[in-house]
C-alpha beads as a LAMMPS data file, in Angstrom:
LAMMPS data file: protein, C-alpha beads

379 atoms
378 bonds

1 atom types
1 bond types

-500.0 500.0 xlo xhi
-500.0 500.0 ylo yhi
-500.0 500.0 zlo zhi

Masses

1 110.0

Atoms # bond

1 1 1 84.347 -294.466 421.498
2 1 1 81.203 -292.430 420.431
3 1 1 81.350 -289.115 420.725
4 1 1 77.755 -288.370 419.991
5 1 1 74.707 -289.679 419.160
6 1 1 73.237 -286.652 417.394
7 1 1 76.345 -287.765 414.537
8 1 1 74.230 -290.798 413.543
9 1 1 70.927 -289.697 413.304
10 1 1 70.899 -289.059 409.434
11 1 1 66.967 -289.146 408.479
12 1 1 67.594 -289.193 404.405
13 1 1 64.506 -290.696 402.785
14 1 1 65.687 -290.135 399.665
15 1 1 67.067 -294.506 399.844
16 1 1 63.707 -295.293 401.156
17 1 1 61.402 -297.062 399.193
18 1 1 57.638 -294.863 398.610
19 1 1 55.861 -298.247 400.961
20 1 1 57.892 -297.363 403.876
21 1 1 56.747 -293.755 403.878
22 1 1 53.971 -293.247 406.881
23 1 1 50.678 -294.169 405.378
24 1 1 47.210 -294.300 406.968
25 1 1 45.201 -297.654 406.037
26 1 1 41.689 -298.246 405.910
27 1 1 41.318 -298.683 409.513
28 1 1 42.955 -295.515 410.352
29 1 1 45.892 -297.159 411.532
30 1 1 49.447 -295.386 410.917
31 1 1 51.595 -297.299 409.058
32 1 1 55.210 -297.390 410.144
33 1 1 58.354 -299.385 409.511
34 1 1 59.196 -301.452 412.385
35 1 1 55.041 -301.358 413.256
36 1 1 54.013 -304.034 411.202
37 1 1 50.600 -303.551 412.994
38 1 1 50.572 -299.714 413.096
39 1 1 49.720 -297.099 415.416
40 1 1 46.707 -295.205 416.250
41 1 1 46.706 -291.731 415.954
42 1 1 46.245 -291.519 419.538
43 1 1 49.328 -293.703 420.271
44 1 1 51.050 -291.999 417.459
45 1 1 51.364 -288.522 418.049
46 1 1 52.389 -288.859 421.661
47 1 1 55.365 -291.265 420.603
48 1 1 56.454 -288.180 418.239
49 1 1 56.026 -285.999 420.786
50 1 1 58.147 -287.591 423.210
51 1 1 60.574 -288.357 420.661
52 1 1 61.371 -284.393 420.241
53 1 1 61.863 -284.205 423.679
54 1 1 64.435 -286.876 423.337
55 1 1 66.531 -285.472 420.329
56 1 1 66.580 -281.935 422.115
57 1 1 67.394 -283.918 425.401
58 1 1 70.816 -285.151 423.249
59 1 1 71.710 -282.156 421.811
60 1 1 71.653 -280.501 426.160
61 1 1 73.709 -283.352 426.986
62 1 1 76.077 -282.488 424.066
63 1 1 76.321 -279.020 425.725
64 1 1 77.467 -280.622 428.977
65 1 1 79.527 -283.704 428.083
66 1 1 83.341 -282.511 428.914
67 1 1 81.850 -280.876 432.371
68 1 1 80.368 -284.034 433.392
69 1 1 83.154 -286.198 431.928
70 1 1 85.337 -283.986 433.845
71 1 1 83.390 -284.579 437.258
72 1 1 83.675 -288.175 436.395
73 1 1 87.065 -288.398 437.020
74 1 1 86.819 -287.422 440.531
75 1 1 84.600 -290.711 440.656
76 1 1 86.829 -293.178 442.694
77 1 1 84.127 -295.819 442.348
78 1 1 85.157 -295.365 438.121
79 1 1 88.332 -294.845 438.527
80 1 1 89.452 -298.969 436.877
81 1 1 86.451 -298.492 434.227
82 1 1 88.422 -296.778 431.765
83 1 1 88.129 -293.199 430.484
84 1 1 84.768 -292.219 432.622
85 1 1 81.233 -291.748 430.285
86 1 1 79.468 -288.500 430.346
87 1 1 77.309 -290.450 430.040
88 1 1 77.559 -292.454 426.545
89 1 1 77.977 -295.472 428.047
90 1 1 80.183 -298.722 426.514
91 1 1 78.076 -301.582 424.698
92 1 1 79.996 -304.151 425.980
93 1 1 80.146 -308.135 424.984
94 1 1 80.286 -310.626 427.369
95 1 1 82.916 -312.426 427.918
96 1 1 80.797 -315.992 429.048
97 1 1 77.685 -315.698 427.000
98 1 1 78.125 -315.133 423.287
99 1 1 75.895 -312.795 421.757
100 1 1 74.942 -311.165 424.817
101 1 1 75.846 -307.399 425.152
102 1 1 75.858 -304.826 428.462
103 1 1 74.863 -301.451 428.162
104 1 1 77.118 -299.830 431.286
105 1 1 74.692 -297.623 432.776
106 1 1 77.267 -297.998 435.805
107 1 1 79.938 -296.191 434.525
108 1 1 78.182 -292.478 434.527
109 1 1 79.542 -290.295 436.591
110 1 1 76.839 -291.472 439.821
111 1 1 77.015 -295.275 438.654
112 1 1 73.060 -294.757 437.317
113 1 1 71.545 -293.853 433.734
114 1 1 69.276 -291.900 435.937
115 1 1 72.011 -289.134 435.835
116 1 1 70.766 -288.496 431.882
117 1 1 67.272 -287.376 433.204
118 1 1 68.319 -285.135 436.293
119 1 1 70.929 -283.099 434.166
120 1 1 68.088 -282.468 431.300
121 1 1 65.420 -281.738 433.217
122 1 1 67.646 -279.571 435.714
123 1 1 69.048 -277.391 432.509
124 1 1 65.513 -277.069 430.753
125 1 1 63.942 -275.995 433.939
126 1 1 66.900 -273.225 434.369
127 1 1 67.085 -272.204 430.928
128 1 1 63.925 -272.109 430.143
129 1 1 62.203 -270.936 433.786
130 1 1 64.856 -269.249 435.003
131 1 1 63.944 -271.577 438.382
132 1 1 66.884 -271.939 440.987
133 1 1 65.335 -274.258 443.539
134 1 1 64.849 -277.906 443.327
135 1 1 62.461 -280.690 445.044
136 1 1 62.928 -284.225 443.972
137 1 1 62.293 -287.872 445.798
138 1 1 64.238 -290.490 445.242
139 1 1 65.440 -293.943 447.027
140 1 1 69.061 -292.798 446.004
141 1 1 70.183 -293.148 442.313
142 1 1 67.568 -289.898 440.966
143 1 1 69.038 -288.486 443.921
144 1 1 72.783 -289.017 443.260
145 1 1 72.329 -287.465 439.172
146 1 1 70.563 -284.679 441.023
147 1 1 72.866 -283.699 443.033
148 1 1 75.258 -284.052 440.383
149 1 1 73.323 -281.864 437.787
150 1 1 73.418 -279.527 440.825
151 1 1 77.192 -279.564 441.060
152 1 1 77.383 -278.807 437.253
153 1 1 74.424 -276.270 436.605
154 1 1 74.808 -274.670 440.408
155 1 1 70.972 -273.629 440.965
156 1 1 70.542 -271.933 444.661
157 1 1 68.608 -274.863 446.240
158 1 1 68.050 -278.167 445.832
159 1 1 65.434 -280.383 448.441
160 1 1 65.589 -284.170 448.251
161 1 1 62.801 -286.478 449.694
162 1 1 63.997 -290.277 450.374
163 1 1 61.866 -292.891 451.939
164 1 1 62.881 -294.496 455.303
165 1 1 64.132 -297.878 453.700
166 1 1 66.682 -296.201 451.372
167 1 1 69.694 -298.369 450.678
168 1 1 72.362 -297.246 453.527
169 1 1 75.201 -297.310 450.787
170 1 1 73.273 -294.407 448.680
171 1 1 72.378 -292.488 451.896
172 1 1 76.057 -292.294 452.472
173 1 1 76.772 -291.228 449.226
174 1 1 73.852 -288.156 448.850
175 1 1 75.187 -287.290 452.278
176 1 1 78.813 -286.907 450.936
177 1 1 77.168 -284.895 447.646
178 1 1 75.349 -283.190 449.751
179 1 1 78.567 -281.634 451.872
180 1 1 80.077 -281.063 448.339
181 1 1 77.260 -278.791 447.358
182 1 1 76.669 -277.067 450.696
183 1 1 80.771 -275.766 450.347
184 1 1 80.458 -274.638 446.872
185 1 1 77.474 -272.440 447.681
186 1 1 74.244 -274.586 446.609
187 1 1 71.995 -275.545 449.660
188 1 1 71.357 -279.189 449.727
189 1 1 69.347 -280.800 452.482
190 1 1 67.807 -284.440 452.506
191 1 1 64.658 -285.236 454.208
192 1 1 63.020 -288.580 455.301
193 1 1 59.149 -288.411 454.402
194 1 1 57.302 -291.916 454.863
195 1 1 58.306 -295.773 454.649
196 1 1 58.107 -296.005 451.089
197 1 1 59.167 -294.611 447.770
198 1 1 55.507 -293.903 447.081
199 1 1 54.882 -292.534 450.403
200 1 1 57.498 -289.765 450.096
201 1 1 56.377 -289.426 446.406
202 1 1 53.263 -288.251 447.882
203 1 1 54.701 -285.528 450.414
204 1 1 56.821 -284.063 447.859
205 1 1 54.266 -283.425 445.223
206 1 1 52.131 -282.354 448.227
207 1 1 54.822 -279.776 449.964
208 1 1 56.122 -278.275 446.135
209 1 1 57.341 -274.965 447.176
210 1 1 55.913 -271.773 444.893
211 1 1 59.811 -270.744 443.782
212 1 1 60.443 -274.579 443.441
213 1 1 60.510 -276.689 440.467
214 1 1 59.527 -280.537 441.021
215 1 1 62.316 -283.167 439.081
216 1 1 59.946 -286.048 439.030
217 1 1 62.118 -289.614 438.747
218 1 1 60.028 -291.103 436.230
219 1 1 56.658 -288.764 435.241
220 1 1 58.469 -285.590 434.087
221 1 1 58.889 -285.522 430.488
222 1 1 62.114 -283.921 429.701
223 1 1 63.659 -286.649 432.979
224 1 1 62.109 -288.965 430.798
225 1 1 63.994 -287.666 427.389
226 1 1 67.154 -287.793 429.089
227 1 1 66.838 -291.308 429.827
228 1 1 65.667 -291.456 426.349
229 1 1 69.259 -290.760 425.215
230 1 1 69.940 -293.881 426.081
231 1 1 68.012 -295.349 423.387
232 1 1 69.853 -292.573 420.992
233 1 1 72.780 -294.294 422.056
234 1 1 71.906 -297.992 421.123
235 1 1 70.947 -296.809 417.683
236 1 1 74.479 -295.911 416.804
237 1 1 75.786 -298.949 418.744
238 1 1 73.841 -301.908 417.968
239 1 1 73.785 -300.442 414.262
240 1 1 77.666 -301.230 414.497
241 1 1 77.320 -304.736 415.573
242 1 1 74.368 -305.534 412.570
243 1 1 76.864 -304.447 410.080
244 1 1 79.324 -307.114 411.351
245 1 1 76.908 -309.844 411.630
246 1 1 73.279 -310.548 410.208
247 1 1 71.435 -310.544 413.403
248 1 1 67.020 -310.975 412.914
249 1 1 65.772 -309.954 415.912
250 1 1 67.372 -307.568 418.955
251 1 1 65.800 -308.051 422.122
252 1 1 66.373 -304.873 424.892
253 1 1 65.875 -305.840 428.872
254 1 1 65.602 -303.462 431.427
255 1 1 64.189 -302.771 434.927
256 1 1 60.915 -300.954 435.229
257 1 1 59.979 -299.159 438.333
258 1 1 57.857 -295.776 437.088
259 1 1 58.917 -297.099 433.619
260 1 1 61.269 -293.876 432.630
261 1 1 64.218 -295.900 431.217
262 1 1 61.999 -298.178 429.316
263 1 1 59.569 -295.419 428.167
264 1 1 62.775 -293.182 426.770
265 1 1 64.520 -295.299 425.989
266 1 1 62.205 -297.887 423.867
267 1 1 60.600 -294.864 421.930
268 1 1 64.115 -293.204 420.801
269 1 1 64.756 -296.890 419.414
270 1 1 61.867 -297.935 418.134
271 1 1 61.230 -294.869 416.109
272 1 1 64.627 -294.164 414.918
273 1 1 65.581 -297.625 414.026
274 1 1 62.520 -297.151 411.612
275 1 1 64.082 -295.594 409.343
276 1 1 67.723 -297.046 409.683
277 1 1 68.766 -299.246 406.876
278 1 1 70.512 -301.555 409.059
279 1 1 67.499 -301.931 410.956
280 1 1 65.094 -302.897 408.023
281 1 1 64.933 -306.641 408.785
282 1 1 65.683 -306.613 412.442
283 1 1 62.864 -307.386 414.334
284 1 1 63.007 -304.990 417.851
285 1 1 61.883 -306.567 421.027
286 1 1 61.543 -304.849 424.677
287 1 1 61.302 -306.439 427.819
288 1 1 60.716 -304.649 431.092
289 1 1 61.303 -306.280 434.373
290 1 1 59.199 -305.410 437.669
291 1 1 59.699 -306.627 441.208
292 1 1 57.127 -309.685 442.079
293 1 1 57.807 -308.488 445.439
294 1 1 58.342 -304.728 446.515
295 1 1 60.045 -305.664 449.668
296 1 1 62.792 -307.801 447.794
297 1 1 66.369 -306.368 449.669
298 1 1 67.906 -306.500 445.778
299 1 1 65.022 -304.498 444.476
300 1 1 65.602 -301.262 446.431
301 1 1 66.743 -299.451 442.931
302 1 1 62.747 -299.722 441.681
303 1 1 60.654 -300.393 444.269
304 1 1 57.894 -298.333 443.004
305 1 1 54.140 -299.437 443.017
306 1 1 52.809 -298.787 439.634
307 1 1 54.459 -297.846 435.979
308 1 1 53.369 -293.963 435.627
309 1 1 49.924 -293.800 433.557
310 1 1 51.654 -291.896 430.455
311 1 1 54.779 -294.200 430.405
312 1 1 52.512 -297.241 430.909
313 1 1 50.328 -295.842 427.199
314 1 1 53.596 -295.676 425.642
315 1 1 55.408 -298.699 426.633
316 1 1 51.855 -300.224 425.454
317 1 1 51.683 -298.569 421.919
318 1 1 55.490 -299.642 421.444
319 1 1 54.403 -303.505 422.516
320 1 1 56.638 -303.516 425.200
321 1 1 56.565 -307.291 427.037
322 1 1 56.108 -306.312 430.788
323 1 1 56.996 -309.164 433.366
324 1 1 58.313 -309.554 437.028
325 1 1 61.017 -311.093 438.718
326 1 1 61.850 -312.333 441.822
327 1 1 65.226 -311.689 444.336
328 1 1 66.630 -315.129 443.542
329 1 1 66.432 -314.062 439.996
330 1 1 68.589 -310.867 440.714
331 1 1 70.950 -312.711 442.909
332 1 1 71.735 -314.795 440.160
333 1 1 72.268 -312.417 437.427
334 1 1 74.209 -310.499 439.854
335 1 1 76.763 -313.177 440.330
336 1 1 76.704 -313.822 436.922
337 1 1 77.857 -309.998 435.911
338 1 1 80.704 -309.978 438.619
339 1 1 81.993 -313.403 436.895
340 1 1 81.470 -312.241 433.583
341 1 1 83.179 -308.358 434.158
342 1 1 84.724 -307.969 437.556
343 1 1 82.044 -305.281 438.638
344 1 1 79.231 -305.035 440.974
345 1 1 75.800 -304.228 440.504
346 1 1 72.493 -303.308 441.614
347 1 1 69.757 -306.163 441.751
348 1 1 67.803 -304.802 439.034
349 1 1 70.671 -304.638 436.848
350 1 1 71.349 -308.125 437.566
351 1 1 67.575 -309.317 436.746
352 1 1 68.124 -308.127 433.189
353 1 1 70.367 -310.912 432.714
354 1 1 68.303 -313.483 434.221
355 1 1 66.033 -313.943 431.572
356 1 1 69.273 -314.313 428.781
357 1 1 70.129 -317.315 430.957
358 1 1 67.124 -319.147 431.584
359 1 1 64.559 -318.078 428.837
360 1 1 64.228 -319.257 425.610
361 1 1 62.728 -316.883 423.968
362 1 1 65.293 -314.502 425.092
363 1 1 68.870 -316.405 425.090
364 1 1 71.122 -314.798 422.858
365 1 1 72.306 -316.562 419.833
366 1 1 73.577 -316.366 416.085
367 1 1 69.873 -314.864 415.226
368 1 1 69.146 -312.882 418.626
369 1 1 71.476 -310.386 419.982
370 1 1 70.738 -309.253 423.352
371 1 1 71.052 -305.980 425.496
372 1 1 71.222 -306.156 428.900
373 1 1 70.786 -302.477 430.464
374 1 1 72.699 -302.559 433.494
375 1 1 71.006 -299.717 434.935
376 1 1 72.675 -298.735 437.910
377 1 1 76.162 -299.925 440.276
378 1 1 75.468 -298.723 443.422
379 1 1 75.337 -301.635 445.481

Bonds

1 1 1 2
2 1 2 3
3 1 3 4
4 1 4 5
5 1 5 6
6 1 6 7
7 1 7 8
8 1 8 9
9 1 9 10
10 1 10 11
11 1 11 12
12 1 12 13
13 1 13 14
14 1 14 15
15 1 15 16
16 1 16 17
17 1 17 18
18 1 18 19
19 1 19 20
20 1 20 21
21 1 21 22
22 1 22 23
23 1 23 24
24 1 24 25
25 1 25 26
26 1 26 27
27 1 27 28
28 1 28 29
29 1 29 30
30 1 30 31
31 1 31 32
32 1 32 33
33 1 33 34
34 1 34 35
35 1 35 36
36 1 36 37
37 1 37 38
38 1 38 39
39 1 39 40
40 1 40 41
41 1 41 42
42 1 42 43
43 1 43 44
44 1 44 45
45 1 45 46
46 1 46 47
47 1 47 48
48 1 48 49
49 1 49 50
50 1 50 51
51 1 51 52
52 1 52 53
53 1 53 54
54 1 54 55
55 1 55 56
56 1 56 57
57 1 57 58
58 1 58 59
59 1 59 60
60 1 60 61
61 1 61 62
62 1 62 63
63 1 63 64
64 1 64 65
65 1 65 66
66 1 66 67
67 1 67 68
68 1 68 69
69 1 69 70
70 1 70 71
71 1 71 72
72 1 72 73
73 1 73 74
74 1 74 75
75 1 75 76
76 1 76 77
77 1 77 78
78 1 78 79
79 1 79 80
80 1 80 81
81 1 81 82
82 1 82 83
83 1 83 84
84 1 84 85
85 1 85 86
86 1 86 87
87 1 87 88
88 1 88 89
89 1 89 90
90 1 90 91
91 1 91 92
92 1 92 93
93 1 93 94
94 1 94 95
95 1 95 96
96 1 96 97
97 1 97 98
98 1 98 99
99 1 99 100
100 1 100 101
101 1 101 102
102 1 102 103
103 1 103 104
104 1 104 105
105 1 105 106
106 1 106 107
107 1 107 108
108 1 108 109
109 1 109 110
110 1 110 111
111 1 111 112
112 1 112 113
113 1 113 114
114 1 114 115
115 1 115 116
116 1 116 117
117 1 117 118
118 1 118 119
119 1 119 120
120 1 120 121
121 1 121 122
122 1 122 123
123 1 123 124
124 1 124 125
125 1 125 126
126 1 126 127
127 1 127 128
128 1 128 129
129 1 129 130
130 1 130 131
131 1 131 132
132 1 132 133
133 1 133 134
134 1 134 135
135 1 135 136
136 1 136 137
137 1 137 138
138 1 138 139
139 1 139 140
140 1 140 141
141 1 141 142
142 1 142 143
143 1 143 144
144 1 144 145
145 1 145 146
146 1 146 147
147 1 147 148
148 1 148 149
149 1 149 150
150 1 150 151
151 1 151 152
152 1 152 153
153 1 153 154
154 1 154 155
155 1 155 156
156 1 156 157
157 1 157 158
158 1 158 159
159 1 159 160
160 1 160 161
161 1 161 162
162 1 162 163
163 1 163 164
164 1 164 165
165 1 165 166
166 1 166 167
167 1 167 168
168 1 168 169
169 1 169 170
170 1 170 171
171 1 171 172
172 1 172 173
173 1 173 174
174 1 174 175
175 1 175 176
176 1 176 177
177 1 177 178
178 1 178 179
179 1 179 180
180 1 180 181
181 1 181 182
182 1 182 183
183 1 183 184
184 1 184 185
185 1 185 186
186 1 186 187
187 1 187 188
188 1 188 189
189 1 189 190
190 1 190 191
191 1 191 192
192 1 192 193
193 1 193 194
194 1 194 195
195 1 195 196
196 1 196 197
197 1 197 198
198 1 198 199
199 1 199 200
200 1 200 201
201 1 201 202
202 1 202 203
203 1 203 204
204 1 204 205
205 1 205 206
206 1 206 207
207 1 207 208
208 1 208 209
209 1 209 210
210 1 210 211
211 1 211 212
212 1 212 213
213 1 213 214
214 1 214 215
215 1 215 216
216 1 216 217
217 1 217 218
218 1 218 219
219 1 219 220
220 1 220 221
221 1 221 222
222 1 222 223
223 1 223 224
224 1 224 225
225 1 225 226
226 1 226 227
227 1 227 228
228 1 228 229
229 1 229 230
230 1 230 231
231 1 231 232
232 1 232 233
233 1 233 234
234 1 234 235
235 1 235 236
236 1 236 237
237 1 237 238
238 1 238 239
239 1 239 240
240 1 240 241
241 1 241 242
242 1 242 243
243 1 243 244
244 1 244 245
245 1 245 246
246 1 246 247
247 1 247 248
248 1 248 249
249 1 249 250
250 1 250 251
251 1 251 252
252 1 252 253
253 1 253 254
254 1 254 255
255 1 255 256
256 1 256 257
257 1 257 258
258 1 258 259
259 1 259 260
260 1 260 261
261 1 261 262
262 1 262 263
263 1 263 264
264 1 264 265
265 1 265 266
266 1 266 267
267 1 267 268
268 1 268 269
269 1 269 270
270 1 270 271
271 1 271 272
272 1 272 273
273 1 273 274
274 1 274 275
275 1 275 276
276 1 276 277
277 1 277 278
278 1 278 279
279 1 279 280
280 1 280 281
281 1 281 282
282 1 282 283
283 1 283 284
284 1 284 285
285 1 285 286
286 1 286 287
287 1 287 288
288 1 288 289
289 1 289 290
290 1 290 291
291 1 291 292
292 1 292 293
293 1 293 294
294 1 294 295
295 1 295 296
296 1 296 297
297 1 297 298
298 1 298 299
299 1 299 300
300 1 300 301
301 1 301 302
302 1 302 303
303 1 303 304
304 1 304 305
305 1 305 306
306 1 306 307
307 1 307 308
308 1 308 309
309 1 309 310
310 1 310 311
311 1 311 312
312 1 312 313
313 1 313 314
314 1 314 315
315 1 315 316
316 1 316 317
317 1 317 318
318 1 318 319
319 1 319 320
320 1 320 321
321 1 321 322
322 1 322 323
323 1 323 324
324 1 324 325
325 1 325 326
326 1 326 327
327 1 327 328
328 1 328 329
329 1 329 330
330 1 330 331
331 1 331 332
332 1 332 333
333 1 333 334
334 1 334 335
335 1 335 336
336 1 336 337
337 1 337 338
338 1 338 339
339 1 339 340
340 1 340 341
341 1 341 342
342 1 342 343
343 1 343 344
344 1 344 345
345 1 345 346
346 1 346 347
347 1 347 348
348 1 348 349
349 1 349 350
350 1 350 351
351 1 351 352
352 1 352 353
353 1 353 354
354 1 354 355
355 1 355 356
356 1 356 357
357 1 357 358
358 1 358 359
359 1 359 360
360 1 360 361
361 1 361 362
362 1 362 363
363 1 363 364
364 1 364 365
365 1 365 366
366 1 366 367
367 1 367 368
368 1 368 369
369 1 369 370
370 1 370 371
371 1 371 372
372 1 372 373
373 1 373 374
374 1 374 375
375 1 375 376
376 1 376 377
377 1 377 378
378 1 378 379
């Protein structure tokens, strides 16, 4: 089991040839291994940037790790997954599709990566603004790692916006946090704002209280760093696997709704796999799945109009493949992770397989290994 990530992130350039250095060509262009066609300065130094983020996002999850493993266990929804994440999640084969590998978002402590994000930007807010009172709007699983960074930081307030269509299974389950909070002292109340996710987006960043900080799902940078661990996390693990077979190419597949996962989680990859030797001739493909239709029942986990501006530059710069897919397509990678692993999961989880089944240029083979991100279990 990893322990963590920060343990394998050893940037020694002493073993790298001078080529692989960054360089500027005669374009202006920064050179890069793993960016065979560079970066602009403009794409660049953003990319850094968020990358910080990310590594000091780690090192605030390292801080909390036995507390939230510890509220894990009171998780009866984990309680046949084995010894509960906080949240390093399992890379885990599958058992019907060679060279196909899950990433077990499912197993944190509120069945959702999104749990990574809320804890991060929860502690930087408090340790670094001293702020005690929360707003946040989600359709359940930003929610859910809220209100579970809220049972392990304890601010004095925390306000959660949710759209009238939110799942009834999640409802149940913020209402049941929500009790949990309100007896330990933390005030917790859920209100419904609009129809949509992007309807009760807009009343929360409309109704921000002065004393209140605002935990954006999937536009706040350190949320996005946290998911960004994620991609911390896959360094170490799909490093493991390339030293016990010669794979060419890794190809990554995940839901997009405001593109947070992706965003974190493709730029912690991308630009620490640069300078991984086991990474040197591994070509590093992303693909990012969107609903075709934002009324799809499967869909409810990322039924968000458009990818956020800033996560939409990045996942641009980092040539991230955006497509959509459709509910029959999540219906059928749902059935095919309950065959493959006994366990449930959300519709956009079960997209992420789709495209290992019935694409080409994305089946999994003796050259291609490939990473579903089963992003949430909640279903």
């Amino acid at each position: 089991m990893l322990e963590s990530p920060n343990a394998y992130l050893k940037f020694d350039l002493n073993h790298l040839a001078a080529s692989t250095i960054p360089a500027i060509d005669e374009d202006g262009r920064i050179r890069l291994p793993g960016f065979p066609a560079g970066l602009s300065i403009q794409s660049y130094l953003p990319l850094v940037h968020r990358y910080a983020k990310i590594l000091e996002a780690s090192r605030i999850l390292d801080r909390y790790r036995d507390n939230l493993r510890l509220l894990a266990r009171f998780n009866p929804a984990l309680a046949n997954s084995g010894e509960p994440q906080a949240p390093l999640t399992a890379l885990t084969p599958s058992t019907l599709l060679p060279h196909l590998y899950y990433k077990r978002e499912d197993q944190t402590a509120t069945r959702a990566y999104k749990l990574r994000g809320a804890v991060v930007g929860m502690a930087k807010f408090m340790e670094s603004n001293h702020v005690k009172r929360f707003l946040t709007v989600s359709t359940g699983n930003h929610a859910l790692g809220v209100l579970k960074a809220a049972e392990l930081l304890l601010p004095q307030a925390v306000r959660l916006v949710v759209p009238g269509n939110t799942a009834a299974l999640k409802l149940e389950k913020l209402r049941k946090a929500i009790d949990g909070l309100n007896a330990n002292g933390v005030q917790a109340d859920l209100l419904f704002k609009g129809s949509t996710f992007d309807e009760a987006r807009a009343w929360a960043m409309a109704n921000q209280g002065q004393d209140e900080a605002y935990l954006d799902p999937y536009n706040d940078p350190w949320v996005v760093a946290g998911q960004g661990t994620l991609g911390l996390e896959l360094l170490a693990q799909i490093g493991d696997l390339l030293g016990q077979h010669p794979y060419e190419e890794v190809v990554i597949i995940a839901p997009i709704g405001g593109g947070g996962l992706l965003t974190g989680t493709a730029t912690a990859l991308k630009l620490a796999s640069a300078w991984e030797p086991a990474f040197r001739n591994v070509n590093i493909r992303f693909l990012g799945l969107r609903l075709a239709d934002l009324q799809a029942p499967l869909g409810d986990a990322i039924r968000v109009a458009q990818i956020a501006p800033d996560n939409l530059q990045a996942l641009n710069a980092l040539t991230v493949s955006v497509q959509t897919m459709i509910q029959e397509d999540m219906a059928q990678g749902v059935r095919f992770v309950q065959n493959d692993l006994g366990q449930t999961v959300e519709g956009a989880s079960g997209g992420t397989v789709y495209p290992a089944l019935k694409a080409e240029e994305y089946s999994p083979n003796q050259r291609r290994l490939v990473v579903s991100l089963l992003s949430g279990g909640n279903a």
